[in-house]
Backbone as CSV, one residue per row, in Angstrom:
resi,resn,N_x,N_y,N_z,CA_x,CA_y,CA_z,C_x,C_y,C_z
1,UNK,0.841,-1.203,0.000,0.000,0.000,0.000,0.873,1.248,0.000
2,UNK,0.590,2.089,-1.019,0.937,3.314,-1.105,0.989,4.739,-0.193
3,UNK,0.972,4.756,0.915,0.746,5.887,1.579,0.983,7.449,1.124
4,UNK,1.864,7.518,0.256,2.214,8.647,-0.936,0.636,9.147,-1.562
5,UNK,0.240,7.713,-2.587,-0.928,8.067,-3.044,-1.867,8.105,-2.215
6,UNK,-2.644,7.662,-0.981,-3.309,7.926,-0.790,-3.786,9.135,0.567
7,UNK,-2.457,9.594,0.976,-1.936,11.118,0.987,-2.706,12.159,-0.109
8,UNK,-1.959,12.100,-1.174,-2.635,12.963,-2.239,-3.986,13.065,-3.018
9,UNK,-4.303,11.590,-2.731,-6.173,11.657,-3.413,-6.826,12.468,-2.213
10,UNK,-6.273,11.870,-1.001,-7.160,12.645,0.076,-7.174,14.201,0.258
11,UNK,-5.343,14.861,-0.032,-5.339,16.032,0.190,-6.024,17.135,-1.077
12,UNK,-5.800,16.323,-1.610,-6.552,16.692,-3.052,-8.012,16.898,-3.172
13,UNK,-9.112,16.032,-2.736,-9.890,15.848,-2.500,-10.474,17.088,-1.512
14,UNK,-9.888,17.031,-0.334,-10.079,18.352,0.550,-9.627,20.021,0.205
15,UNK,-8.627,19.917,-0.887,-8.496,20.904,-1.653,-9.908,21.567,-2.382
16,UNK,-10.321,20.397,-2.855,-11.392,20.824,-4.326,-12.621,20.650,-3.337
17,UNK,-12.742,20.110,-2.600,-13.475,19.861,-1.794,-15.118,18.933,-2.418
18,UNK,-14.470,18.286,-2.950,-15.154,17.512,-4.321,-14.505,16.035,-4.384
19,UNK,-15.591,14.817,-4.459,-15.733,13.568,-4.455,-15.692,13.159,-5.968
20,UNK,-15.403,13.987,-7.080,-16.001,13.652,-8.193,-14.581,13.370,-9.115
21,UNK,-14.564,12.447,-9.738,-13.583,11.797,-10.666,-13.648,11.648,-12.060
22,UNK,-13.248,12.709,-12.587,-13.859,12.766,-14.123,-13.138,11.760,-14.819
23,UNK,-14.323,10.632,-15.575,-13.807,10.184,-16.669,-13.600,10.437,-18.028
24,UNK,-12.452,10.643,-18.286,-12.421,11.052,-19.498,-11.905,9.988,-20.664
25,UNK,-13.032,9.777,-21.991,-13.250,8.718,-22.754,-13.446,9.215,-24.027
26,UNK,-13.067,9.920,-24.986,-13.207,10.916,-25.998,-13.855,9.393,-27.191
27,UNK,-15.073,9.572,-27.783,-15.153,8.981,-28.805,-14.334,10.035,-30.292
28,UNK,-13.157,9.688,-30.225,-12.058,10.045,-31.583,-11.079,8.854,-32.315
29,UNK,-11.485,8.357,-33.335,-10.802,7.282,-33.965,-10.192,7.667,-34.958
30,UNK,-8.541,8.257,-34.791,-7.887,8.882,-35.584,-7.131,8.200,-36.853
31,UNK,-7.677,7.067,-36.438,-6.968,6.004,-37.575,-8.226,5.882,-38.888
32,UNK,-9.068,6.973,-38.442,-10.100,6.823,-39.459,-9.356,8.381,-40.647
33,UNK,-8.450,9.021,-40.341,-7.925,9.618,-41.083,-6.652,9.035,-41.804
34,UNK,-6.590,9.118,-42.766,-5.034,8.250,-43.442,-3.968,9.011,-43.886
35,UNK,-4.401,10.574,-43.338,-2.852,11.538,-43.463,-2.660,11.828,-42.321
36,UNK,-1.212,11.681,-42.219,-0.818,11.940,-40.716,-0.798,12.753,-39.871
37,UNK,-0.990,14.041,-41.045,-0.766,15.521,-40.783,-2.308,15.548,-40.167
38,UNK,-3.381,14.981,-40.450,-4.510,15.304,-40.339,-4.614,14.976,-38.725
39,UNK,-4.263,13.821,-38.770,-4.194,13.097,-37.304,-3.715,14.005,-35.939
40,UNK,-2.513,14.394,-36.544,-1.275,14.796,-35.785,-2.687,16.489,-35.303
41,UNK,-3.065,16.730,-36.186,-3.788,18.277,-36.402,-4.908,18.152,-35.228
42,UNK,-5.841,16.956,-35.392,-6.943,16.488,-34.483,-6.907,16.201,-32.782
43,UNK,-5.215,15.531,-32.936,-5.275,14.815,-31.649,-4.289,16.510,-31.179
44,UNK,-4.029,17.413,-31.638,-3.672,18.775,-30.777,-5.290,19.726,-30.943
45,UNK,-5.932,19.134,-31.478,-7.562,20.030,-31.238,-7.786,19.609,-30.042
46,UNK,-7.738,18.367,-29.803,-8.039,17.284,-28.677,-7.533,17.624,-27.310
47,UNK,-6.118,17.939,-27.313,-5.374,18.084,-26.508,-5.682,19.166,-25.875
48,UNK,-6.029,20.324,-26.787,-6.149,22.004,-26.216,-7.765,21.617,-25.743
49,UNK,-8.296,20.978,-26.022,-9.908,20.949,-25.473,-9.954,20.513,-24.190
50,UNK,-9.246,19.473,-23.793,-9.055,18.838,-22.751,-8.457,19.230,-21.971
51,UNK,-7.539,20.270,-21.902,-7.058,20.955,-21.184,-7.712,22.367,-20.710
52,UNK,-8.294,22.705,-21.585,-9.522,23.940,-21.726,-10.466,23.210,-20.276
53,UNK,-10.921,21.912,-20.574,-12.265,21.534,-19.845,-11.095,21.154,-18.354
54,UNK,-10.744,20.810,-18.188,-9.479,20.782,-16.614,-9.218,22.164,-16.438
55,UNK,-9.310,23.119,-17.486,-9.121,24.129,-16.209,-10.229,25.163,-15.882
56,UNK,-11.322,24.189,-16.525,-13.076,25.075,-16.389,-13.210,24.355,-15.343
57,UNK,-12.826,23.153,-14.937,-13.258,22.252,-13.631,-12.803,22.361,-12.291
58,UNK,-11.813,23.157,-12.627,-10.610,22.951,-11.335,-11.524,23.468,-10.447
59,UNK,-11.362,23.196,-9.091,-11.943,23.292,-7.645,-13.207,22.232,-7.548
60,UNK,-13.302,22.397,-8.628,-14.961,21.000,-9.125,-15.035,19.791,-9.015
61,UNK,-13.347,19.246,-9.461,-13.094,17.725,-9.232,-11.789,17.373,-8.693
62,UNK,-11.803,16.114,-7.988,-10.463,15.953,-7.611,-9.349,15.199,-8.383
63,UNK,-10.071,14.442,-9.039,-8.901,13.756,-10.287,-9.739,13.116,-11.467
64,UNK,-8.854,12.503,-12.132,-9.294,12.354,-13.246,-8.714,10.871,-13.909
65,UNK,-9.817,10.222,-14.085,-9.416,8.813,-14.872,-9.442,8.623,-16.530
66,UNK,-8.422,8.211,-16.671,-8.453,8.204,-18.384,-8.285,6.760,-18.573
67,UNK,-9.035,6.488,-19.299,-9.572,5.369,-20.192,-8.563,4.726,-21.717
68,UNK,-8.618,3.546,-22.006,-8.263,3.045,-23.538,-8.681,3.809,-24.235
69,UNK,-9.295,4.159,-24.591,-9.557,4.921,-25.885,-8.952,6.662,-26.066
70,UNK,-8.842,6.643,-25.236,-8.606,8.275,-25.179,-6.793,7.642,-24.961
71,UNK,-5.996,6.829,-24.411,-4.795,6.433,-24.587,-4.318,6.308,-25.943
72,UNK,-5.042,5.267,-26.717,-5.373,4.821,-28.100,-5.210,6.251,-28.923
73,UNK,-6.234,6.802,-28.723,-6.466,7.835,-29.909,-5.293,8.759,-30.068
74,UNK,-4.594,9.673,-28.366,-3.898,10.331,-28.397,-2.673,9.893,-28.086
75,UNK,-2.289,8.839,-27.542,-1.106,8.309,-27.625,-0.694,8.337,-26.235
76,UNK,0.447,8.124,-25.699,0.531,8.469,-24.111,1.193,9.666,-24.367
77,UNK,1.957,10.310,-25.032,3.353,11.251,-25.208,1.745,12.582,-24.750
78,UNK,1.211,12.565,-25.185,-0.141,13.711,-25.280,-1.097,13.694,-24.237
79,UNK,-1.059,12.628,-23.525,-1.793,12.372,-22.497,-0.801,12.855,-21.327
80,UNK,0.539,12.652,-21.514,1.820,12.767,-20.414,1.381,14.510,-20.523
81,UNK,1.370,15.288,-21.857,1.141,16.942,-21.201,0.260,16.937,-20.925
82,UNK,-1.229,16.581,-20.761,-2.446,16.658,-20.589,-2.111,16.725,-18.822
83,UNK,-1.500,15.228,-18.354,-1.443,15.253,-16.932,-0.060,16.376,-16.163
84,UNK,0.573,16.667,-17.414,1.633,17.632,-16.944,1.072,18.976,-16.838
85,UNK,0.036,19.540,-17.370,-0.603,21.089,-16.814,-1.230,20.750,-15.893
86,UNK,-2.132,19.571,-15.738,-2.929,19.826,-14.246,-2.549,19.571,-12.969
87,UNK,-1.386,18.637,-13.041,-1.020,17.798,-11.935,-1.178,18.230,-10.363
88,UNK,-1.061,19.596,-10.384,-0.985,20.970,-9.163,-2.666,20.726,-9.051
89,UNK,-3.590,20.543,-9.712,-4.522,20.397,-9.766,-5.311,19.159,-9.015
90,UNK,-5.198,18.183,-10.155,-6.090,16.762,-9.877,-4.825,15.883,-9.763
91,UNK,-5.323,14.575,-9.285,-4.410,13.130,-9.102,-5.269,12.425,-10.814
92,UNK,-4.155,11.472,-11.315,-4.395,10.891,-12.351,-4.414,9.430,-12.479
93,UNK,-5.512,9.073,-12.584,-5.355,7.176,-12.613,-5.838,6.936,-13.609
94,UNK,-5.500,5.481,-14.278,-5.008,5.150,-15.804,-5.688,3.570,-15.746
95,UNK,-6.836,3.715,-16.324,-7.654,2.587,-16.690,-7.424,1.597,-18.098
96,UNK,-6.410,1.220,-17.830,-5.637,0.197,-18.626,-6.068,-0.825,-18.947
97,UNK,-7.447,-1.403,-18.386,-7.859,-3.159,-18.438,-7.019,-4.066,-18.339
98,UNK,-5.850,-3.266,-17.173,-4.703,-4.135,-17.038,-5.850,-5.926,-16.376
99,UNK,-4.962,-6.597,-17.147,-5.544,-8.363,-16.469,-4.418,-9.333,-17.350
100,UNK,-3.026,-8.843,-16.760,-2.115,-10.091,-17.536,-1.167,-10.230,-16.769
101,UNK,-0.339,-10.933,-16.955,0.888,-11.822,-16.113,1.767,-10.691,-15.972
102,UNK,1.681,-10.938,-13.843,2.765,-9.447,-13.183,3.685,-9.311,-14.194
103,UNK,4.713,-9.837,-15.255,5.708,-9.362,-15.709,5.432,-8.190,-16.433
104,UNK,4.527,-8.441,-17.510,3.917,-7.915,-18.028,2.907,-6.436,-17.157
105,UNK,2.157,-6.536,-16.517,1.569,-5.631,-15.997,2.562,-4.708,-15.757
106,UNK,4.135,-5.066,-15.009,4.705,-4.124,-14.389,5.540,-3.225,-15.416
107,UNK,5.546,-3.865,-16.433,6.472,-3.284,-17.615,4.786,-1.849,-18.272
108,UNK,3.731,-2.160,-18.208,2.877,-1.259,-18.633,2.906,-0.160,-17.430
109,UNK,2.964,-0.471,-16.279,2.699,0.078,-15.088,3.933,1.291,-15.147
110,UNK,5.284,0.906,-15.234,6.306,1.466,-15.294,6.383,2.804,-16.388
111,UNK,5.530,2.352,-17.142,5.703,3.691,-18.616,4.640,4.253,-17.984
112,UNK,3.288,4.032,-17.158,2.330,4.620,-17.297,2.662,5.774,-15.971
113,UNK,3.344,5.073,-14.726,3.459,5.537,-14.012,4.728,7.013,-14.394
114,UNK,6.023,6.655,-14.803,6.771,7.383,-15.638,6.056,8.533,-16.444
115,UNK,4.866,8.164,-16.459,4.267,9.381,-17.924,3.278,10.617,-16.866
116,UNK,3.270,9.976,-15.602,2.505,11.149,-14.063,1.382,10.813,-13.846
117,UNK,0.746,9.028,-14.397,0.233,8.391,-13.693,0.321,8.649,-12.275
118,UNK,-0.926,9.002,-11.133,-0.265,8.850,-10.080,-1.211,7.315,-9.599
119,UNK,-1.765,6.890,-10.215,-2.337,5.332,-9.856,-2.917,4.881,-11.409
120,UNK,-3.315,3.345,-10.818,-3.981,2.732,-11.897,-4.770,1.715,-11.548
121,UNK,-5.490,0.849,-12.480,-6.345,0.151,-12.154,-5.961,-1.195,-12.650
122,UNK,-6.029,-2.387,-11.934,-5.622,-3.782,-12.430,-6.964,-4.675,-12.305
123,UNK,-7.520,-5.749,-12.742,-8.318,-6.663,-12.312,-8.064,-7.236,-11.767
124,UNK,-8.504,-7.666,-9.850,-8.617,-8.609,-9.422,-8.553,-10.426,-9.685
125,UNK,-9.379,-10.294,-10.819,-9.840,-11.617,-11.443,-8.630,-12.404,-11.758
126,UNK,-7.584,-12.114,-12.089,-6.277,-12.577,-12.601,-5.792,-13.503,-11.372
127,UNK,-5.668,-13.046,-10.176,-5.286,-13.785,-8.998,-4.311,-12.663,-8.881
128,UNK,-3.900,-12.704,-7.237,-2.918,-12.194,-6.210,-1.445,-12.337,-7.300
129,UNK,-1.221,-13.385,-6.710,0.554,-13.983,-7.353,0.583,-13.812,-9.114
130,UNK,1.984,-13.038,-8.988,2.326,-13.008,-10.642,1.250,-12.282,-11.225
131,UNK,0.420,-11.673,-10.629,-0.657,-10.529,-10.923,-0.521,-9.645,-10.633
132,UNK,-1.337,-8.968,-9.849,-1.360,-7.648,-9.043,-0.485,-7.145,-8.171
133,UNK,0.332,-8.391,-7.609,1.380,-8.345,-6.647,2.614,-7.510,-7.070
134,UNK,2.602,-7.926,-8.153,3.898,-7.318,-8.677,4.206,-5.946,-9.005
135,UNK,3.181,-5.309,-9.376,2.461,-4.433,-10.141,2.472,-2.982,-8.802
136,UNK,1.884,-3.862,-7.429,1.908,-3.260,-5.912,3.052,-2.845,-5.309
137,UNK,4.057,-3.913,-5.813,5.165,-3.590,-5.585,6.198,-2.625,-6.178
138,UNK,6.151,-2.198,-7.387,6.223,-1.212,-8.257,5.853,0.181,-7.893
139,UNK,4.452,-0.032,-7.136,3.728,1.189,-6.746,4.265,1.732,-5.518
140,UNK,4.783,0.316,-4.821,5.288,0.961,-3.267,6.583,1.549,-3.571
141,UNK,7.676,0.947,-4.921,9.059,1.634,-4.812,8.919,3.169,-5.515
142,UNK,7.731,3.733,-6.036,7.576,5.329,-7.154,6.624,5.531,-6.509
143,UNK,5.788,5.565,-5.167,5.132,6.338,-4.609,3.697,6.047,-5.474
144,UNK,3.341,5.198,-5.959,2.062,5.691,-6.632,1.155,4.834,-6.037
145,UNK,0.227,4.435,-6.576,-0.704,4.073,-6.023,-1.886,2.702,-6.885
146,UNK,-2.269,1.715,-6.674,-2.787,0.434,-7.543,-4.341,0.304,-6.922
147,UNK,-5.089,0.418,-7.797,-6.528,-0.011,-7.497,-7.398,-0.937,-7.978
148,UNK,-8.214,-2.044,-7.145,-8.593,-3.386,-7.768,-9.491,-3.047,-8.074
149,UNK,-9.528,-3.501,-9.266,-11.140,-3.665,-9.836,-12.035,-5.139,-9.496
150,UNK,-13.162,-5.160,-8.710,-13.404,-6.747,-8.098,-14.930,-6.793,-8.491
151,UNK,-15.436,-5.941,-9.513,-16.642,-5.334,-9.907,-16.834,-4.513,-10.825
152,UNK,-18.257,-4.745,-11.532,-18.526,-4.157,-12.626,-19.974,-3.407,-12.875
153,UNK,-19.883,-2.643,-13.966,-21.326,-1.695,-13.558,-22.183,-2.530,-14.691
154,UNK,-21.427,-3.165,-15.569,-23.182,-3.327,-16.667,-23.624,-4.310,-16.289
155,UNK,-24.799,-4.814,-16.758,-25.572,-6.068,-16.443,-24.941,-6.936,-16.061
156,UNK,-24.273,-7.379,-17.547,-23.970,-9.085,-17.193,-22.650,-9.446,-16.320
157,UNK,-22.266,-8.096,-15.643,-21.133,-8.144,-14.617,-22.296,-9.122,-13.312
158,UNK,-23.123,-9.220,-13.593,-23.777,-9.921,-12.478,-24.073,-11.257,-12.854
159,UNK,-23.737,-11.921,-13.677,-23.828,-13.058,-14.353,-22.819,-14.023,-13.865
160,UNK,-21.488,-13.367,-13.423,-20.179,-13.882,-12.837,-19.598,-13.791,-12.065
161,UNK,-18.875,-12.205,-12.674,-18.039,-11.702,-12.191,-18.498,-11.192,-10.734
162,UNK,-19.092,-10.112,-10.220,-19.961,-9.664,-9.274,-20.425,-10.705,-8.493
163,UNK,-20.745,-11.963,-8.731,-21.269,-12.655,-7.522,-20.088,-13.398,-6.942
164,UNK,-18.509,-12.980,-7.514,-17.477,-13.296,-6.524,-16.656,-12.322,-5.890
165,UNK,-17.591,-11.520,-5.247,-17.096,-9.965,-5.105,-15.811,-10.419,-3.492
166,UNK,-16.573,-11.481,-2.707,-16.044,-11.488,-1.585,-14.630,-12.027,-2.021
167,UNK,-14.122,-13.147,-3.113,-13.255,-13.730,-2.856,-12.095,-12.304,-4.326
168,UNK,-12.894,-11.631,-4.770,-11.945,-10.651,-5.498,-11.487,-9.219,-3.894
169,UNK,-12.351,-9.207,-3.954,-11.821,-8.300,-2.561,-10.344,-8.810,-1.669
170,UNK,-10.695,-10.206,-1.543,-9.510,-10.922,-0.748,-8.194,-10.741,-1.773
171,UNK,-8.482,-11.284,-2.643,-7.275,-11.122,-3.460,-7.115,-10.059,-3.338
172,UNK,-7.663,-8.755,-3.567,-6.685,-7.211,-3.891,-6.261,-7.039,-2.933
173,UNK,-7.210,-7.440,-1.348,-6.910,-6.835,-0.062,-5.494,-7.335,0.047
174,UNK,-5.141,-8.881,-0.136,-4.153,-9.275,-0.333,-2.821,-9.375,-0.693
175,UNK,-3.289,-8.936,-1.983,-2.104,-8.455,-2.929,-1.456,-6.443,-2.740
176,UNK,-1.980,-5.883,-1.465,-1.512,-4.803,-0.700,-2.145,-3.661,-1.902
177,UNK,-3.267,-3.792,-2.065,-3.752,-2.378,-2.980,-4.092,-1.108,-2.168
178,UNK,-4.156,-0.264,-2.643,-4.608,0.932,-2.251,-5.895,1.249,-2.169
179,UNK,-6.924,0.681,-2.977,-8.198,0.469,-2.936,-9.070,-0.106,-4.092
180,UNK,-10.572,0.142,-4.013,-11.062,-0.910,-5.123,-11.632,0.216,-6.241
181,UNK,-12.537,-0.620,-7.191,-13.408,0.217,-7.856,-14.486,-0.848,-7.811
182,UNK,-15.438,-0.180,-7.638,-17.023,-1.365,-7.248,-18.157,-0.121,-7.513
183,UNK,-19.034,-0.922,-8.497,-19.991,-0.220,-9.403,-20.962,0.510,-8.614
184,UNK,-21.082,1.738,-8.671,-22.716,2.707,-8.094,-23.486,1.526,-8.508
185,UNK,-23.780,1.296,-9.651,-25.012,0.473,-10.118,-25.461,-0.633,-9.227
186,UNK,-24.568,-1.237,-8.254,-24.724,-2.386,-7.870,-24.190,-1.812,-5.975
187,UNK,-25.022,-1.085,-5.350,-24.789,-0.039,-4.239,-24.204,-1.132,-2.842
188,UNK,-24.892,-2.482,-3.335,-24.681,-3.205,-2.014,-23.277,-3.829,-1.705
189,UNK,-22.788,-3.393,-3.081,-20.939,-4.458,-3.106,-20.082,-3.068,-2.435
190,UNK,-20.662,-2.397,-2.722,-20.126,-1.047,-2.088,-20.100,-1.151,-0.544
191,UNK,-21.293,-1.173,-0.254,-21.538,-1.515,1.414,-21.090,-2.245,2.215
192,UNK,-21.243,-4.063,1.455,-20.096,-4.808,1.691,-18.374,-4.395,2.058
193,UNK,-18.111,-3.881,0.546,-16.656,-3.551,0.983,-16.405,-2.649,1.887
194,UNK,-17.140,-1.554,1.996,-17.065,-0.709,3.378,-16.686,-1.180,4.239
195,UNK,-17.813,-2.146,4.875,-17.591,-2.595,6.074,-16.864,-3.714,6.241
196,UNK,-16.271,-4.279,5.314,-15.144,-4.947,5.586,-13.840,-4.566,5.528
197,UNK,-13.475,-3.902,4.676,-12.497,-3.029,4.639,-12.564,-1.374,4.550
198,UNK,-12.570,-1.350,5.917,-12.991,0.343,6.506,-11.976,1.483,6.178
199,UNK,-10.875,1.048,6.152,-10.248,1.937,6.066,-9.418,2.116,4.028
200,UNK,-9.894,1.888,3.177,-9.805,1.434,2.149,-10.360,1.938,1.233
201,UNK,-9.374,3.075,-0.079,-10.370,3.554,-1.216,-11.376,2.747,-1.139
202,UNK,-12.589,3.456,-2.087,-13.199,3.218,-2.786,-13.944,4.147,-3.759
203,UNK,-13.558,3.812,-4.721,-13.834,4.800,-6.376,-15.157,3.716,-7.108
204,UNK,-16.413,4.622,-7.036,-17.121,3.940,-7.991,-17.531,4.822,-9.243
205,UNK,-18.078,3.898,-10.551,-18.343,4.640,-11.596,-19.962,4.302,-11.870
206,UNK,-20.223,4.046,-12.953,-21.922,3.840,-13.303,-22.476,4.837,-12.504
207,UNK,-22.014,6.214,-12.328,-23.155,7.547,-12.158,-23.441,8.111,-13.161
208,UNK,-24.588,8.641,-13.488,-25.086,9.010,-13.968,-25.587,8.572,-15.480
209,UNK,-24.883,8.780,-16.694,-25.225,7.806,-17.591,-25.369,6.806,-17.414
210,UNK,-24.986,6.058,-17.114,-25.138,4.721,-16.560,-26.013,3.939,-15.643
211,UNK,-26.943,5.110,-15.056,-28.215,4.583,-14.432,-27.811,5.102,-12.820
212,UNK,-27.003,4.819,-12.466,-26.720,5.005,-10.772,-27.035,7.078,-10.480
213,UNK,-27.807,7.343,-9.880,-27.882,8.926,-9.003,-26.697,9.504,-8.823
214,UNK,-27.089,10.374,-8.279,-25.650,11.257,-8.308,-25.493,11.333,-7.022
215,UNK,-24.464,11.021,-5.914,-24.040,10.893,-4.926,-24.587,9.715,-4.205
216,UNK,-25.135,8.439,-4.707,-25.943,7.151,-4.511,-24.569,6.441,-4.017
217,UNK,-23.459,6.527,-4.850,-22.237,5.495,-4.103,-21.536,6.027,-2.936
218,UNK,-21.211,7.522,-2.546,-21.025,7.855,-1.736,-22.053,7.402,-0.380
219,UNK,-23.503,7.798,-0.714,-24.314,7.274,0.308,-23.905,5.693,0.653
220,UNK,-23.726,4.993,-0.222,-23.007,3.530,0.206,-22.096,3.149,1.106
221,UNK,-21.159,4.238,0.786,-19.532,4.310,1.589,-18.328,4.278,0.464
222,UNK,-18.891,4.681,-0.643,-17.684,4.898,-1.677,-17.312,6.435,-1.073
223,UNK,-15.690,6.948,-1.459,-15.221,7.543,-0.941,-15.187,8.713,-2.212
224,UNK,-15.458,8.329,-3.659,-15.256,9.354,-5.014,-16.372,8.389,-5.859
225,UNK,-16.713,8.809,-6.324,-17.820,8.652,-7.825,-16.818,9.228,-8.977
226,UNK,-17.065,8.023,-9.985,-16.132,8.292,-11.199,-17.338,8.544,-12.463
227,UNK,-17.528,9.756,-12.603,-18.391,10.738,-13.559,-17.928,11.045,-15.049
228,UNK,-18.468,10.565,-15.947,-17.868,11.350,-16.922,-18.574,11.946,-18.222
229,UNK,-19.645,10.892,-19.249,-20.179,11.727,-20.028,-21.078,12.694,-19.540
230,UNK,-21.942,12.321,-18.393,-22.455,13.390,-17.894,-22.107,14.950,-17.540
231,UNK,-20.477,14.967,-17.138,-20.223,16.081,-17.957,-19.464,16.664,-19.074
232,UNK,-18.778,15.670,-19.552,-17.933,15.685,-20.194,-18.757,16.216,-21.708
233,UNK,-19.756,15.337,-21.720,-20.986,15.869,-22.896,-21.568,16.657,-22.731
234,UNK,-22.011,17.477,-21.392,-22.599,19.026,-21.399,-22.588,19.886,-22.100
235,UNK,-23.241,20.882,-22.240,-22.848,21.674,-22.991,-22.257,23.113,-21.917
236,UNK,-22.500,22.916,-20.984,-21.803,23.637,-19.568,-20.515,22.677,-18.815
237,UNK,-19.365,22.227,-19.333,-19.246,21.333,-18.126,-19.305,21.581,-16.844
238,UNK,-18.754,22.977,-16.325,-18.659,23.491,-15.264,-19.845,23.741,-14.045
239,UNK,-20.640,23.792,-15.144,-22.496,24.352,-14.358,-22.600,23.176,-14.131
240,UNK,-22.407,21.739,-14.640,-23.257,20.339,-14.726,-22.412,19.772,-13.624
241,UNK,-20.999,20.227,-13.301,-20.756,19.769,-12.288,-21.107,20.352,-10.692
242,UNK,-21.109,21.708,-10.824,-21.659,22.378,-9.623,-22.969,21.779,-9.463
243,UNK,-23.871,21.377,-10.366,-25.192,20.790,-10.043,-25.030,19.303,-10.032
244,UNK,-23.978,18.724,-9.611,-24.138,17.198,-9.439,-23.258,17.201,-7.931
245,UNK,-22.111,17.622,-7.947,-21.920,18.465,-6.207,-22.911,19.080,-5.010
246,UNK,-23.946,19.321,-5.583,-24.880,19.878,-5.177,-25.865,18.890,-4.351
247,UNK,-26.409,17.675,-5.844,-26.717,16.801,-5.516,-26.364,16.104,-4.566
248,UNK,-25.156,15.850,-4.375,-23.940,14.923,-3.947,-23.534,15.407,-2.633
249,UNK,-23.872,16.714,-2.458,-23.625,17.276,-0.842,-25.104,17.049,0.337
250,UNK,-26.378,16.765,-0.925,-27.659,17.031,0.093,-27.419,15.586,1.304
């Protein structure tokens, strides 16, 4: 466990004074252009937008999760300045769908963390050993910070995955994480993990688009709600977040 990172989500957090974790997921598929120049032109439209909307947010949110696709589209080199203007700002965690053999994880972990990652997200499901372990250990020697994923927000996360919430918990608790991610949508895995592990992130997503209320996982005992087309698609982002804070404080 990281005490570095979870130092800074917290002080951070009390800075902005805001639970809210913007996801950011850009639908842009630049490989749908076949000049490079065009590409190269789009993903710096991209870049200045995204940086525009981080600094309409600041005091609004406390960090910010970036997703595959928005890695994909802009590359990491573009994502590394993206997290290099705000950093004074928000904490940055990096939703990788990491789920492969520790060697491997730690070699992704290492560039991501290197690029001002200050955490990331691994799957539980893989197992403790030669998984996540390794990956934890990485996090404890650069200060950063590893979060299990032991849960999921869409449906058929309840088909499987979700009804082995107790024995994925063990594993992350295990494998020395910093905390989980466990779906708004599904409020009671939230509650669960609370009270079993009290003292222990917890980041959920499925607000708002996704069906879950706005401050519903906090009422659970999640510690941040991970938000994103809801404002990210606004046509205010700034107003849509003061009115989901709002929500989120009653």
């Amino acid at each position: 466990m990281s005490e570095a990172f979870v130092k800074r989500v917290n002080e951070l957090a009390k800075r902005s004074d805001s639970r809210i974790v913007l996801a950011i997921d850009y639908d842009f598929n630049p490989y749908r252009l076949k000049l490079w120049e065009l590409r190269s032109k789009e993903r710096k439209k991209i870049l200045d937008e995204t940086e525009k909307l981080l600094s309409e947010l600041r005091g609004l949110i406390a960090g910010v999760k970036v997703g595959v696709p928005m890695m994909f589209s802009l590359g990491l080199d573009i994502v590394e300045e993206i997290i290099s203007s705000s950093k004074q700002s928000y904490f940055f965690i990096c939703d990788s769908k990491m789920a492969d053999i520790g060697h491997i994880n730690r070699l992704v972990a290492a560039q991501l963390f290197e690029a001002g990652f200050d955490g990331l997200i691994i799957h539980a499901a893989i197992g403790e050993k030669g998984g996540p372990d390794e990956v934890v250990d990485l996090d404890d020697e650069m200060g950063k910070g590893v979060l299990g994923l032991c849960a999921m927000t869409h449906p058929g996360a309840s088909e499987h995955l979700n009804k082995h919430i107790d024995e994925l918990l063990s594993i992350a608790a295990s494998a020395g994480v910093d905390g989980y991610v466990l779906p708004a949508t599904y409020p009671q895995l939230i509650t669960k993990a609370r009270a079993n592990y009290p003292s222990t992130l917890i980041l959920s997503p499925g607000v708002g688009t996704q069906g879950a209320g706005f401050g519903s996982a906090i009422s659970a005992g999640a510690d941040f709600e991970i938000i994103g087309r809801s404002i990210t698609q606004d046509s205010s982002p700034a107003k849509k977040a003061k009115e989901i804070l709002g929500e989120m404080r009653k």
